[in-house]
C-alpha positions as CSV (number, residue, x, y, z in Angstrom):
1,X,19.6,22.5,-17.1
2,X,17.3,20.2,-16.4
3,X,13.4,20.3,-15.8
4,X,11.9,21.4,-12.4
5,X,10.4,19.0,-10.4
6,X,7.2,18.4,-9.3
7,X,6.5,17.0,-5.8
8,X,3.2,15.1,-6.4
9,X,3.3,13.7,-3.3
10,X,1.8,17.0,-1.0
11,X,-0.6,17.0,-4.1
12,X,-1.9,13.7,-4.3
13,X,-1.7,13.1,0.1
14,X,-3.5,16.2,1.1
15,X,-3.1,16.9,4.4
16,X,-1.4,13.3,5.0
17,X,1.8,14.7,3.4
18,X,2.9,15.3,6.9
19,X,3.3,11.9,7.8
20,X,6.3,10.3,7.1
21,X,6.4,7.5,4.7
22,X,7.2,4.6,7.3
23,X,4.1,6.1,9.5
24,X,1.9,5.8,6.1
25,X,3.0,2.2,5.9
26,X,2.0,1.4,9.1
27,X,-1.1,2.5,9.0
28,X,-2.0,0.7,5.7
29,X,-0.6,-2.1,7.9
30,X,-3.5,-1.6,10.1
31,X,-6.1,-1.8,6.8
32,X,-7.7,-4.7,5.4
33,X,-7.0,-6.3,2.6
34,X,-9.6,-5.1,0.7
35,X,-9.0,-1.1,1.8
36,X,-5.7,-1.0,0.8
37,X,-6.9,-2.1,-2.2
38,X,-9.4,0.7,-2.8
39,X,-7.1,3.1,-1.5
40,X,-4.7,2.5,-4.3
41,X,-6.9,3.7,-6.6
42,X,-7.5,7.6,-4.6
43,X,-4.3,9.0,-6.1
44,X,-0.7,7.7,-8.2
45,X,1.3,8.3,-4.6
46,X,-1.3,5.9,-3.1
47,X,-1.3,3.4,-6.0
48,X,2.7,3.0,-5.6
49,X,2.6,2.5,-1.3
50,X,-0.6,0.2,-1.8
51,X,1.5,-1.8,-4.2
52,X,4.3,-2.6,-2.1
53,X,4.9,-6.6,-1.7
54,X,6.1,-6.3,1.8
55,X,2.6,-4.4,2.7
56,X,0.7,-7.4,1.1
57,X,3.0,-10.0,3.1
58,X,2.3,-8.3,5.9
59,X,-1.2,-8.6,5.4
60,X,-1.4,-11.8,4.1
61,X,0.7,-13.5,6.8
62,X,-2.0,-11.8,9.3
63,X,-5.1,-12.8,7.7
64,X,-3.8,-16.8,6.8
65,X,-2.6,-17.7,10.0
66,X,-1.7,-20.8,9.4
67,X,-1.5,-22.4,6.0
68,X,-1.5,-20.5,2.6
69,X,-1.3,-21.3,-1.3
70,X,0.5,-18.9,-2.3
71,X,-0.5,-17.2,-5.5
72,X,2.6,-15.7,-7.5
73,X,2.5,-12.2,-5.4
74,X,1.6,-11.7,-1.9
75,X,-1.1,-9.0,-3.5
76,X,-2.9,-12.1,-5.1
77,X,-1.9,-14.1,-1.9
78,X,-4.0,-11.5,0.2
79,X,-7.1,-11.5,-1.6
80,X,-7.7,-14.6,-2.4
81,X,-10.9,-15.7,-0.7
């Protein structure tokens, strides 16, 4: 018998718990840099989908059209200035 478990994902999403992950990754898609950022810091369910390399590739690829230096992660990649 093991230990229940505890869904923190309705707790730490609120009323965003409805969306599906894939739509939640999409719209941090649609963030800046700098938001998704900030909103990893709301809540541990946020920190862990704001922390996803292919979100910051995405990101970065938008905002460097062109050429890049990449920086060891895309994370670092996007926020470079």
């Amino acid at each position: 018998m093991g230990t229940p478990q505890w869904d923190r994902r309705q707790d730490a999403l609120g009323n965003l718990n409805m969306l599906s992950d894939d739509m939640l990754c999409t719209i941090l898609g649609m963030l800046s840099p700098r938001d998704v950022g900030t909103l990893a810091c709301v809540s541990s369910v946020f920190y862990i989908f704001c922390n996803e390399e292919p979100l910051w590739m995405q990101l970065c690829l938008e905002k460097h059209e062109g050429g890049l230096d990449y920086k060891g992660t895309w994370r670092q990649t996007a926020l470079e200035k």
